[in-house]
C-alpha positions as CSV (number, residue, x, y, z in Angstrom):
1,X,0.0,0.0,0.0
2,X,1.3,3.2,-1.0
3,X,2.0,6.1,1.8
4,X,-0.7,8.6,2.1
5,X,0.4,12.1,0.5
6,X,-1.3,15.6,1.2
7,X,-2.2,15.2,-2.0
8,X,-3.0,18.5,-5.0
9,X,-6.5,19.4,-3.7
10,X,-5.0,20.0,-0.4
11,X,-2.3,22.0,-1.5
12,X,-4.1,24.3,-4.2
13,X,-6.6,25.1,-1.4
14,X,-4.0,26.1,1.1
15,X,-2.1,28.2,-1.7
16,X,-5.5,30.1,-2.1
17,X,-7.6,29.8,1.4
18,X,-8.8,33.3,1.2
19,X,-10.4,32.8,-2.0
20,X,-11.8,29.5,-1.8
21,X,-13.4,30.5,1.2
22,X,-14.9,33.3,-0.2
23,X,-16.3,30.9,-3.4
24,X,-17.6,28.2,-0.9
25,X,-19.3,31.0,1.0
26,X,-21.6,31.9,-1.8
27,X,-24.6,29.7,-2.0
28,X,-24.6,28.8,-5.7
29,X,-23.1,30.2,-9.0
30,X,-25.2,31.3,-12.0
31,X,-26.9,28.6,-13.7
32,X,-24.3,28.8,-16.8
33,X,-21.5,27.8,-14.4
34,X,-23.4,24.6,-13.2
35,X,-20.5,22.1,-14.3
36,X,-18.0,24.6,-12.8
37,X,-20.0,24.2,-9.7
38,X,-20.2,20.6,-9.7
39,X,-16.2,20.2,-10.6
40,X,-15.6,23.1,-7.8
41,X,-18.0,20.7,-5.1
42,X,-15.6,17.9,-6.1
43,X,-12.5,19.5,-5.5
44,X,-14.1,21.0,-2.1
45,X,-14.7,17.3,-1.0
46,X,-11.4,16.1,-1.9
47,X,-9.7,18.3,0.0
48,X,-11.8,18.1,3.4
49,X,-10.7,14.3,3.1
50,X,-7.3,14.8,2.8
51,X,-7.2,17.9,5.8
52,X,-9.3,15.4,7.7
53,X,-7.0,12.5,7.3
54,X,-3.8,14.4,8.0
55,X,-5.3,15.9,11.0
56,X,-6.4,12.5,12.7
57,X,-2.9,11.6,11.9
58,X,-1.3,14.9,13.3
59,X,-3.0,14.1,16.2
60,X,-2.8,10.4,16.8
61,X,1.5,11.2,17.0
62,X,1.8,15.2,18.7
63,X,-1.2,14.9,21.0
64,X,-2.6,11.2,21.5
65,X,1.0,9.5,21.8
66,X,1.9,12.0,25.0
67,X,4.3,13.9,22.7
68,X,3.1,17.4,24.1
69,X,4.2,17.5,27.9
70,X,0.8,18.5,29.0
71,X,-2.3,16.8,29.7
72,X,-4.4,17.1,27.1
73,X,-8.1,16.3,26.0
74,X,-9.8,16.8,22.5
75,X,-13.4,18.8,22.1
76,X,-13.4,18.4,18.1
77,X,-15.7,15.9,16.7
78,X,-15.0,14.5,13.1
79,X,-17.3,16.1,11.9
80,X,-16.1,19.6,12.9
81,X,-12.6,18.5,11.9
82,X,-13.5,17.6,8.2
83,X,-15.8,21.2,8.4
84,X,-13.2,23.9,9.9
85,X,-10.1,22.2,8.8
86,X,-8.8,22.2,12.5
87,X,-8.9,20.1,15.3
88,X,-8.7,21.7,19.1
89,X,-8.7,20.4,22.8
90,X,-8.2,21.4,26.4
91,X,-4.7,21.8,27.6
92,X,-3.9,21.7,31.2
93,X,-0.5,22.7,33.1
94,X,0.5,20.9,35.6
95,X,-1.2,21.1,38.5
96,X,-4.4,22.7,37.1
97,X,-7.3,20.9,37.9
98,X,-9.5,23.1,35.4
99,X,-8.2,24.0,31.8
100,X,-7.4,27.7,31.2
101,X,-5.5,27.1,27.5
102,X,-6.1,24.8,24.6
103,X,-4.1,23.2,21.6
104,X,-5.0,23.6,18.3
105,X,-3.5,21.3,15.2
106,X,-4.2,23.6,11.8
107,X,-4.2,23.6,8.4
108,X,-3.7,27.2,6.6
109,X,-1.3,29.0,4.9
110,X,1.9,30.6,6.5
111,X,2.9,34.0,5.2
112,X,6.4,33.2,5.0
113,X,6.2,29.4,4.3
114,X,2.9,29.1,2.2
115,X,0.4,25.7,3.1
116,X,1.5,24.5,6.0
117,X,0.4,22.2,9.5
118,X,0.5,23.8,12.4
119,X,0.5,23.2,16.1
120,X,-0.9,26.2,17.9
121,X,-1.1,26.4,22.2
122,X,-2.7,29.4,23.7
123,X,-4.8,30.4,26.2
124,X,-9.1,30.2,25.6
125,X,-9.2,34.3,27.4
126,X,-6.4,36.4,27.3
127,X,-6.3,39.9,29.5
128,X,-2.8,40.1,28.1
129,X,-0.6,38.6,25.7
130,X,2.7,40.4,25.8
131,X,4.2,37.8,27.6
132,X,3.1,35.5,25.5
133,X,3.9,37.8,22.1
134,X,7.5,37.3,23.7
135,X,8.0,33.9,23.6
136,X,6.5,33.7,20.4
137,X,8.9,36.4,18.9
138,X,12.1,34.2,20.7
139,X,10.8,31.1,19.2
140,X,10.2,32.3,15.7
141,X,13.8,32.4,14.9
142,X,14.2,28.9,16.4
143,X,11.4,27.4,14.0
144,X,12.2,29.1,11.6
145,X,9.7,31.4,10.8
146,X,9.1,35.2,10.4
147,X,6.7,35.1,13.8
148,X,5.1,32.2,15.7
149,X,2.5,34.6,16.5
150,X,-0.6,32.7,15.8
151,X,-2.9,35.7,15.7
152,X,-0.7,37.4,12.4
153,X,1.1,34.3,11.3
154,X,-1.3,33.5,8.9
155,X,-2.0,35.3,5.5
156,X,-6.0,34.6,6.1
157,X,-8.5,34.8,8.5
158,X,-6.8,31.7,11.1
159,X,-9.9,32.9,14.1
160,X,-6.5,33.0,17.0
161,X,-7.0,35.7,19.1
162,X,-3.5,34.6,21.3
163,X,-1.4,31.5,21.0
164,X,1.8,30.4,19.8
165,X,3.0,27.8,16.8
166,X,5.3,25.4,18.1
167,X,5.6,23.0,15.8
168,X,4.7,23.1,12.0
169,X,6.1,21.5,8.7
170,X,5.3,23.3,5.4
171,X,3.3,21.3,2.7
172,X,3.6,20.2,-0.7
173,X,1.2,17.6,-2.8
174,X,4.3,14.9,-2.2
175,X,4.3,15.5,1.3
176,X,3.9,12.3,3.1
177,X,1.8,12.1,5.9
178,X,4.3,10.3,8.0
179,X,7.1,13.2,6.6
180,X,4.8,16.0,8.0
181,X,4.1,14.5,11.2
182,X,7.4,13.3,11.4
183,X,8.5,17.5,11.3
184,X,6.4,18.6,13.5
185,X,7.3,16.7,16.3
186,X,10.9,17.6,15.9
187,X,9.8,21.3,16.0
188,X,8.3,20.4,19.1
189,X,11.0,19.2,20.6
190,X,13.5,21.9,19.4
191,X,10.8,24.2,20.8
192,X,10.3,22.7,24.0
193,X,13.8,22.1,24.6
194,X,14.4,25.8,25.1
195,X,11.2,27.7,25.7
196,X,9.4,25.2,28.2
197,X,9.4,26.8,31.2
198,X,8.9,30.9,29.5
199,X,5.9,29.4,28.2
200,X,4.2,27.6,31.0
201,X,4.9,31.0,33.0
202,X,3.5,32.8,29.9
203,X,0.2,30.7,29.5
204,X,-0.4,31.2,33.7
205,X,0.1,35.1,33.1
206,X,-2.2,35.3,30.1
């Protein structure tokens, strides 16, 4: 059996989220575009299967296997997942018997990297994010990217008010699934390596 691959839909929808959003949004084209519509439905489909299958994989090796070092508990439904192109849960630090943050694994398109997976943590209400702001702007150089702001890091709409990337791998169609997972985690250990403790003291102050 051959590996599964992020696959052209995928990747094409990334490249252009902003504008395929804005196409789905719209409840139907004119009746001349009809087969467009049809072909358009199609590619929509495709895609949500293979963001849907390389988030239950995301998930199943950064959150499921214990590879974050928090407890952690999922709220998304398959459903949702397949829908919003996301998957989120409760994180909790240690000690906390009631969860004030949440993780986020997400598909979307970086400014500086393009289509990418992300791993997002952040807190659900924020009073303040400058500590926060500055771990993200320490890390950024670490991972690799421009910022690992959540809230600008994406050139679309992402819905983060506050949180942080700290893991991601950028796609392309030939990506495996095992590659991408396979980066991420090793973000996520370059990033926890050095930022662990600033960011547990960030996510309390938030």
């Amino acid at each position: 059996m051959s590996e599964m691959v992020a696959g052209h839909c995928l990747h094409l929808y990334l490249q252009n989220y902003a504008l395929i959003d804005s196409l789905e949004e719209q409840e139907s084209l004119p009746v001349e575009f009809k087969e467009e519509e049809q072909l358009f439905s199609a590619f929509g489909q495709r895609a949500r299967d293979q963001a849907s299958g390389l988030l239950e994989l995301l998930y199943a090796q950064a959150i499921a296997a214990g590879a974050l070092p928090y407890r952690c508990l999922r709220r998304s439904q398959r459903r949702t997942v397949r829908e919003q192109w996301r998957m989120d849960g409760n994180l909790l630090l240690p000690r906390e018997k009631m969860s004030r943050n949440y993780w986020s694994l997400y598909l979307g398109a970086l400014r500086d990297k393009g289509p990418a997976a992300c791993l997002v943590l952040g807190p659900m209400e924020s009073d303040s994010t400058v500590a926060l702001d500055a771990v993200g702007t320490s890390a950024a150089q670490v991972l690799g990217l421009a910022t690992a702001n959540a809230r600008i890091a994406f050139s679309h709409d992402s819905d983060y008010q506050s949180g942080i990337i700290v893991g991601f791998s950028a796609l392309s169609p030939s990506s495996t699934y095992q590659e991408i997972g396979d980066a991420v985690k090793e973000q996520m250990d370059r990033f926890f390596s050095r930022y662990r403790a600033q960011l547990d003291e960030a996510l309390r102050s938030a």
